[in-house]
C-alpha positions as CSV (number, residue, x, y, z in Angstrom):
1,X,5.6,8.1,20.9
2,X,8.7,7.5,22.5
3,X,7.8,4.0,24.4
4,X,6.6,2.7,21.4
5,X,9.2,2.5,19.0
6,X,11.6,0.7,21.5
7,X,9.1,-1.7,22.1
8,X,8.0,-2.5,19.0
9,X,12.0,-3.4,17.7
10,X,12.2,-5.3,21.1
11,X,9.0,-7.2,19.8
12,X,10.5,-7.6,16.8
13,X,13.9,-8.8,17.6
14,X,11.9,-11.5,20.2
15,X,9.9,-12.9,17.2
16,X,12.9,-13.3,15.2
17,X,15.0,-14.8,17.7
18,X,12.0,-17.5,18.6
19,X,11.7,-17.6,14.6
20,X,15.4,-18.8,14.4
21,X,14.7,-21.6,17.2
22,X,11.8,-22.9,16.1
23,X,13.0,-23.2,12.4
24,X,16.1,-24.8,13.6
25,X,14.6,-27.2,15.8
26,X,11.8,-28.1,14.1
27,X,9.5,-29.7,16.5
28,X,5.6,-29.1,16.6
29,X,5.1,-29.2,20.6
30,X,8.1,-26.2,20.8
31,X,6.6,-24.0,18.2
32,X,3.2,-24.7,19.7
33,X,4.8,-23.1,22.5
34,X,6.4,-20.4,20.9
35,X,3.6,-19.7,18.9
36,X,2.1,-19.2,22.0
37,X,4.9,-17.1,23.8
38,X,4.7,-14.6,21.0
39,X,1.0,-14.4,20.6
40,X,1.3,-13.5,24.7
41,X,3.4,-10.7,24.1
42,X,2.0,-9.5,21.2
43,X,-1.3,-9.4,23.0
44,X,0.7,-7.4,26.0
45,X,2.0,-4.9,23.8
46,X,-1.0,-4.4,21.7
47,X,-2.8,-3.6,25.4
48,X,-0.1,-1.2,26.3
49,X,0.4,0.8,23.2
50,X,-3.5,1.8,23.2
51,X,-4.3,5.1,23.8
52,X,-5.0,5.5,27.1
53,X,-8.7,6.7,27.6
């Protein structure tokens, strides 16, 4: 229980900082990418919060 609350405020502190970029620059092809990024880590620390079997 202790891993996962770290991670999950890093998680959320990287979506809002790519947030902030990609409503500032407003480009398709960067939040594309970003959309991307953030699905990538998601996935990655969806995998290692599981319960380990």
């Amino acid at each position: 229980m202790e891993n996962r609350i770290p991670a999950l405020i890093a998680f959320a502190l990287f979506v809002t900082f790519f947030a902030i970029l990609a409503f500032s620059v407003k480009r398709l092809d960067m939040g594309i990418v970003i959309a991307i990024g953030i699905g990538l880590a998601g996935y990655d620390l969806w995998r290692q919060l599981q319960p380990r079997r």
